[in-house]
C-alpha positions in Angstrom: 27.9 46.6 15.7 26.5 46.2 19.5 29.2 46.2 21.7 28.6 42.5 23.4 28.1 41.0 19.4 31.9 42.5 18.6 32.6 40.9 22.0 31.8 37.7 21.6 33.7 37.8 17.9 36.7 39.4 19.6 36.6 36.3 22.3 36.2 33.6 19.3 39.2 35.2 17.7 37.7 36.1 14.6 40.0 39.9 14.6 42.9 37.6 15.7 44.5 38.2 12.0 43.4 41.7 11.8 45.6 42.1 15.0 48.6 40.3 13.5 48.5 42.7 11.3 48.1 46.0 13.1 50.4 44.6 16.1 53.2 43.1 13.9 53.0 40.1 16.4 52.3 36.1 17.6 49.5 34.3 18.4 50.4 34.7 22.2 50.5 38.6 22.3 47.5 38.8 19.9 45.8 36.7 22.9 47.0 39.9 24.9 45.4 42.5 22.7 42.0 40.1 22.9 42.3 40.3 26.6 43.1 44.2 26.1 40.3 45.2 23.7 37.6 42.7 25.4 38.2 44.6 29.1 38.3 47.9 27.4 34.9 47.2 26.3 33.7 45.8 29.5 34.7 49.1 30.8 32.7 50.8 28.0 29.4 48.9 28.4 29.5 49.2 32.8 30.1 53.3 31.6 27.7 53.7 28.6 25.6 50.5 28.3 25.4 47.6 25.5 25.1 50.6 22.5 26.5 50.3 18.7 30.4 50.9 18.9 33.5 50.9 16.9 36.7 50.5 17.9 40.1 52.7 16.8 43.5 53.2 17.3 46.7 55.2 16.6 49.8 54.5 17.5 52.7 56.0 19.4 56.2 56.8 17.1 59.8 56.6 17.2 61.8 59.2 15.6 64.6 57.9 13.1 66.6 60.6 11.9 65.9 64.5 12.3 66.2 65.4 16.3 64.3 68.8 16.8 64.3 70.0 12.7 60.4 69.3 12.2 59.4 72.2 13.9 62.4 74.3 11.6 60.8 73.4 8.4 62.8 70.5 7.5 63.1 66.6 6.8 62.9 64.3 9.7 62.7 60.2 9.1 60.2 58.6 11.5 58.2 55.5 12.3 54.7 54.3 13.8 55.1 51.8 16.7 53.0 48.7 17.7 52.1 50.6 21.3 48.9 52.3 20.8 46.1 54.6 22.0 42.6 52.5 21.7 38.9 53.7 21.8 35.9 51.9 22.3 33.3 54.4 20.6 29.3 55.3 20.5 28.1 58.2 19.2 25.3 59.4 21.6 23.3 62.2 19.7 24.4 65.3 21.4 26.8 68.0 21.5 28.5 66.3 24.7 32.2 64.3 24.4 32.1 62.2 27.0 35.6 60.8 27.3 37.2 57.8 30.0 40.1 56.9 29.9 41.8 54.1 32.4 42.6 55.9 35.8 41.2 59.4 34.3 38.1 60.8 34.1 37.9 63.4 31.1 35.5 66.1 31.6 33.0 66.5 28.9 33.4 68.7 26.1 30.6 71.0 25.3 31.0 71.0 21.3 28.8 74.5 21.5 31.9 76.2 23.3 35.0 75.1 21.7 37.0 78.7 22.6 40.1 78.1 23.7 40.4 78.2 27.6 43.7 79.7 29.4 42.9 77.1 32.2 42.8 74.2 30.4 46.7 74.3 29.4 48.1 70.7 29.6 45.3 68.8 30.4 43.6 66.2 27.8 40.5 68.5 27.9 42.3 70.8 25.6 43.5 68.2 22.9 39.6 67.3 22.8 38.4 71.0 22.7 41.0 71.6 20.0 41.0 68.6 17.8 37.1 69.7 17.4 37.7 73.1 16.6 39.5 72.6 14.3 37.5 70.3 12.5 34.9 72.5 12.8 37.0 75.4 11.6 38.2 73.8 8.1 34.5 73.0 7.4 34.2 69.2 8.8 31.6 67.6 10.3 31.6 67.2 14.3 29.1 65.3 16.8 28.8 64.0 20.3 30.3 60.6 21.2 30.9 58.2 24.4 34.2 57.0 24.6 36.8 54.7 26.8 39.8 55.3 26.1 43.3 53.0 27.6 46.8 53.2 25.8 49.7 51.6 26.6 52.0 54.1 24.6 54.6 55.0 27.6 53.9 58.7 29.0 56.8 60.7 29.0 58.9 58.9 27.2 59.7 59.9 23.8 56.7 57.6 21.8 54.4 60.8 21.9 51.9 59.4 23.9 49.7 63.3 23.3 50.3 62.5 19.6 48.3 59.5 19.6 45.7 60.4 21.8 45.6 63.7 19.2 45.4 61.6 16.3 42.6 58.8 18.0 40.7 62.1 18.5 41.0 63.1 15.0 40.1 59.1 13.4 37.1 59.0 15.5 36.0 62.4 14.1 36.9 61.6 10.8 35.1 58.1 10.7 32.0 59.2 13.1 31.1 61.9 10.9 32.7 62.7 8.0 32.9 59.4 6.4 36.7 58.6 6.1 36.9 61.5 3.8 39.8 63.1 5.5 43.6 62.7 4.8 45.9 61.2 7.3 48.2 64.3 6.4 45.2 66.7 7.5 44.3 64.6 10.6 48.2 65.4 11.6 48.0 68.8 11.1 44.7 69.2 12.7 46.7 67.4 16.0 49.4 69.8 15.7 47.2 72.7 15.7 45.5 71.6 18.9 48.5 70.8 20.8 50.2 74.5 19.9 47.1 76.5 20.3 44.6 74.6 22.6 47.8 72.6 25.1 50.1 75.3 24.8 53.0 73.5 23.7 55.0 74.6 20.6 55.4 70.7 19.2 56.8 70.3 15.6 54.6 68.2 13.3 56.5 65.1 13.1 54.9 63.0 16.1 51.3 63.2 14.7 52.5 62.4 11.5 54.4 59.2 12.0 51.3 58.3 14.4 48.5 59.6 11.8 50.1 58.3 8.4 51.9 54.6 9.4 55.2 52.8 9.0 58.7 54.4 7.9 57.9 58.4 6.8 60.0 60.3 5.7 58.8 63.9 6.1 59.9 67.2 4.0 58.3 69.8 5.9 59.4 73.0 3.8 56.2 73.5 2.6 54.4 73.4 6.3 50.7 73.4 4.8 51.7 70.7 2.2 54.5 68.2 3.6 55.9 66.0 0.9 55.5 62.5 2.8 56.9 59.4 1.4 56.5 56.0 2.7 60.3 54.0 3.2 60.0 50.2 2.9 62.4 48.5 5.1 61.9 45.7 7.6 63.7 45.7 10.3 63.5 42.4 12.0 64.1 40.8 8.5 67.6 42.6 9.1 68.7 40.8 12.1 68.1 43.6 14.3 65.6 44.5 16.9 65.0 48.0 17.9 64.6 48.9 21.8 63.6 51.3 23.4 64.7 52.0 26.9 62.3 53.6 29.5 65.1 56.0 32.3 62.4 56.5 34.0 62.7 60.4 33.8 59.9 62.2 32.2 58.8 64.8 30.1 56.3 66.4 31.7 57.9 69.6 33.1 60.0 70.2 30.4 57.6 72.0 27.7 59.8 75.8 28.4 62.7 73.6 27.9 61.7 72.2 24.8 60.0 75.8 23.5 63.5 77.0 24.0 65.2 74.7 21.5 62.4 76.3 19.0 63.2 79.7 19.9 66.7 79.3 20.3 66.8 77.9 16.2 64.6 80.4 15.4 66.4 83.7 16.8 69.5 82.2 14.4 66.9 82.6 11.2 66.4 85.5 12.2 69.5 87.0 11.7 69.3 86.1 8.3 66.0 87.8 7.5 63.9 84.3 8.1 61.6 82.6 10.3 63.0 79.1 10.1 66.4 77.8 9.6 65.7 75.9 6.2 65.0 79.2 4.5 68.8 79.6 5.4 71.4 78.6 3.5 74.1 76.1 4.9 77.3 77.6 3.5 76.0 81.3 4.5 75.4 80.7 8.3 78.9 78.7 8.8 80.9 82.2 7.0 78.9 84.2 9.2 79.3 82.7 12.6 80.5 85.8 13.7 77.7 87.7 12.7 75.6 85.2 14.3 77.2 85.5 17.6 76.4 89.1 18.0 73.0 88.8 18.0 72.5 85.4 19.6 74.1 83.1 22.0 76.9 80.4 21.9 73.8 77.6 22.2 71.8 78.8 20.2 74.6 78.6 17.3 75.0 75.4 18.3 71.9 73.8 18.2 71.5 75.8 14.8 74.5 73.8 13.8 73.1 70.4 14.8 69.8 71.0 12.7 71.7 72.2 9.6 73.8 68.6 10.4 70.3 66.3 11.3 68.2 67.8 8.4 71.1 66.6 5.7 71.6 63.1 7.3 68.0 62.6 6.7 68.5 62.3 3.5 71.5 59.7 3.9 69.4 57.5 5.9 66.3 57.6 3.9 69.0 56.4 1.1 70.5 53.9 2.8 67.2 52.2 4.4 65.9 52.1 0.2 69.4 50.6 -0.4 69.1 48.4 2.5 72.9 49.4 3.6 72.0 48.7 7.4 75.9 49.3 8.1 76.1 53.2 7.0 72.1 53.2 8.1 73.4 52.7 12.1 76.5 55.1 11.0 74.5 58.0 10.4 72.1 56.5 13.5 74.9 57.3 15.9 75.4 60.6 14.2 72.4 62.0 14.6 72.8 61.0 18.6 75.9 62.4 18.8 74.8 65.6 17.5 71.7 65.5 20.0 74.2 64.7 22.7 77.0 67.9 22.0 75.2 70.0 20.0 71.5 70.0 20.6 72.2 69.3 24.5 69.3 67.4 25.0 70.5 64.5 26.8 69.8 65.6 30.1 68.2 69.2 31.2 70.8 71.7 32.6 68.1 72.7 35.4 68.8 69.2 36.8 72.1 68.6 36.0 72.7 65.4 38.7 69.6 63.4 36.1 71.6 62.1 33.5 69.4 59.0 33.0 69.6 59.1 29.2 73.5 59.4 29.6 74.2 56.6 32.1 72.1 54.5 29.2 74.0 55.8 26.1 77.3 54.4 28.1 75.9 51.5 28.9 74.8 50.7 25.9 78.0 51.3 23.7 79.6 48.9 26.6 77.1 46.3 25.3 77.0 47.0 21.3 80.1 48.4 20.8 80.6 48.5 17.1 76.9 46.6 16.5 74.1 47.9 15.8 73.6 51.8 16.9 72.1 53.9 19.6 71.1 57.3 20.7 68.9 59.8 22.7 65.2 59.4 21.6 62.4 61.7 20.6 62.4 65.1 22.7 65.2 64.0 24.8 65.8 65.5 28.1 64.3 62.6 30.0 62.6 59.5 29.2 63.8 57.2 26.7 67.0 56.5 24.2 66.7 54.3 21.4 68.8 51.3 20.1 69.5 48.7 17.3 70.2 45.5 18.9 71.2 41.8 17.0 68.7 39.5 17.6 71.5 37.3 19.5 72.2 40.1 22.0 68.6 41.0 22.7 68.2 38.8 25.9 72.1 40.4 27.1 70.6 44.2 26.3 67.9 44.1 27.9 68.8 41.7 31.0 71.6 44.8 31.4 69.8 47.6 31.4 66.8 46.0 33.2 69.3 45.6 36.1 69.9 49.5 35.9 66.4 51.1 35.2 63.9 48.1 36.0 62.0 45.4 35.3 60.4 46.0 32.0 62.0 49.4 31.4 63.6 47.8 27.6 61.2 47.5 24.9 61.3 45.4 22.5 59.3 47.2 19.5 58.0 46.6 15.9 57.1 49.1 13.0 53.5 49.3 12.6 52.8 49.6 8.8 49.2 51.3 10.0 48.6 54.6 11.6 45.3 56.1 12.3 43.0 53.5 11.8 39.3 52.3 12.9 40.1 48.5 13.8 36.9 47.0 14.6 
């Protein structure tokens, strides 16, 4: 459709139930996400011109249950959010990506040179150059496109902003030139791939999962090239709850060799044992060998092998409990998880800045608030950025009036679940 044509529908409000939908939201934000999608094409058509486009999106995630045991091999439980990455797109007959994205100018990818380049680590170039090689790699189809590109999934802050961008790379791909015929699982994994290989950053698979496949997943990751995925119906608001999501304002942007060494620090305790990842080792056998363990490897890395074998379990609780709809034991196992993040993991604040505690002034402050309501705990990565609570609907206004004081206007969230992931919108 030309770009001006969707335009004119978009202002009419003929997409304002398709947004309802994706957005989980009123007639007064939809009028936000028609102001949001109508300047995003402005932005387009002032960069590329009046051509046929389509519009997509992918959303950021929150992580449920399962700190730091995707990238082990095992189960994590994990949600898309209604925060998204959007793209207004043209394809433009070439072998040239030409990416914009609000306040960033995206070189173009040459699709003829899709090597990985040393001196592109950490920069959105990469994700591009490796999202297409991939595709091109397991067979697929690839082509040139224009593109503007705005999200307002929060950078550095737990919601995997990279993963959605990832993913949005991988829909556009997918519906551009290869019809739809590609599985949301693939698109994930084709993510992953580029943000190991191409960014440099040894990620687990959870985050472009949740933001590739949609709503509640829970994820078994034993079998890496074939995750068993299972959708979890449960509605949250319909529970009394809201979940928030509080912004410290630290970020996670200098903290990739911190988060590589929870990975390696997991792995060197498989190892002991003959394995590569801790789920190909058994429970019961790594607890009556802690000794063993501690000759080859040290006291934090047992520990944070004891958190997984603790987090990849409770998975499995709260997967039960959110199909039982037992909120109670649900935010139980919630707080958990958190504590195990919190003493065992150790990734509440980074030990290179010890003074930062963000994360641990708004864990405090937020069992002064809930107390015995609801549950709370670090959020995605952890080390900076964001924790994550379950707040009743009646407290809402109090939580977030609270921690606003402490961390700033609009730094509390108030999110839905977004039962689509990947998706062309428009």
């Amino acid at each position: 459709m030309k770009l001006n044509l969707l335009k004119e529908k978009l202002v009419k409000g003929d997409f304002n139930e398709r947004f309802k939908e994706i957005y989980i939201t009123n007639d007064l934000n939809v009028q936000k996400e028609v102001e949001r999608y109508s300047k995003a094409l402005d932005e387009y058509e002032k960069l590329f011109g009046d051509q046929d486009i389509a519009i997509y999106s992918a959303p950021g995630r929150t992580e449920v249950g399962g700190n730091h045991t995707d990238h082990q091999h095992g189960k994590v439980l994990a949600a898309a959010v209604n925060m998204d990455a959007i793209a207004v797109v043209g394809r433009n007959d070439s072998n040239q990506i030409n990416m914009r994205s609000e306040g960033y100018e995206v070189p173009s990818i040459d699709l003829c040179d899709l090597t990985d380049k040393q001196e592109e680590r950490f920069t959105t170039e990469s994700l591009i150059r490796g999202v297409s090689a991939k595709f091109k790699a397991e067979g697929y189809n690839i082509g040139g496109f224009n593109a503007y590109c705005t999200s307002n999934v929060l950078k550095g802050s737990g919601i995997s902003s990279s993963a959605a961008f990832e993913v949005l790379i991988g829909v556009i791909l997918n519906h551009e030139f290869n019809d739809a015929a590609i599985s949301p699982i693939e698109i994930a994994q084709i993510a992953q791939f580029s943000e190991n290989v191409y960014f440099g950053k040894p990620c687990g698979l959870m985050d472009q999962m949740a933001s590739s496949v949609g709503g509640f997943v829970n994820i078994d990751f034993f079998d890496i090239k074939n995750p068993v995925v299972r959708k979890v119906d449960f509605d949250i608001a319909a529970s009394g709850y809201s979940l928030c999501l509080v912004d410290t304002g630290g970020n996670h942007a200098d903290l990739s060799d911190e988060y590589g060494l929870m990975v390696s620090d997991m792995k060197s305790v498989a190892k002991v044992f003959g394995k590569d990842f801790l789920v190909e080792v058994d429970a019961k056998e790594f607890y009556d060998n802690v000794a063993k363990v501690r000759e080859n490897c040290d006291d934090r890395a047992i520990v944070r092998a004891i958190h997984f074998f603790g987090d990849d379990s409770r998975v499995n609780d709260l997967v039960t409990d959110l199909s039982n709809k037992d909120i109670e034991d649900f935010f139980k196992k919630v707080k958990e998880s958190g504590r195990s993040s919190f003493m065992y993991l150790q990734n509440v604040f980074c030990v290179k800045t010890p003074l930062e505690q963000g994360l641990s002034l708004a864990l405090a402050i937020s069992e002064k608030i809930l107390g015995d309501k609801g549950a709370f705990r670090v959020h995605g990565g952890g080390l900076a950025g964001t924790i994550q609570a379950y707040v009743p609907n009646d407290m809402v206004e109090e939580y977030r009036t609270t921690l606003e004081k402490v961390f700033g206007k609009d730094s509390c969230h108030i999110l839905a679940i977004r039962p689509f992931g990947g998706i062309k919108v428009l």
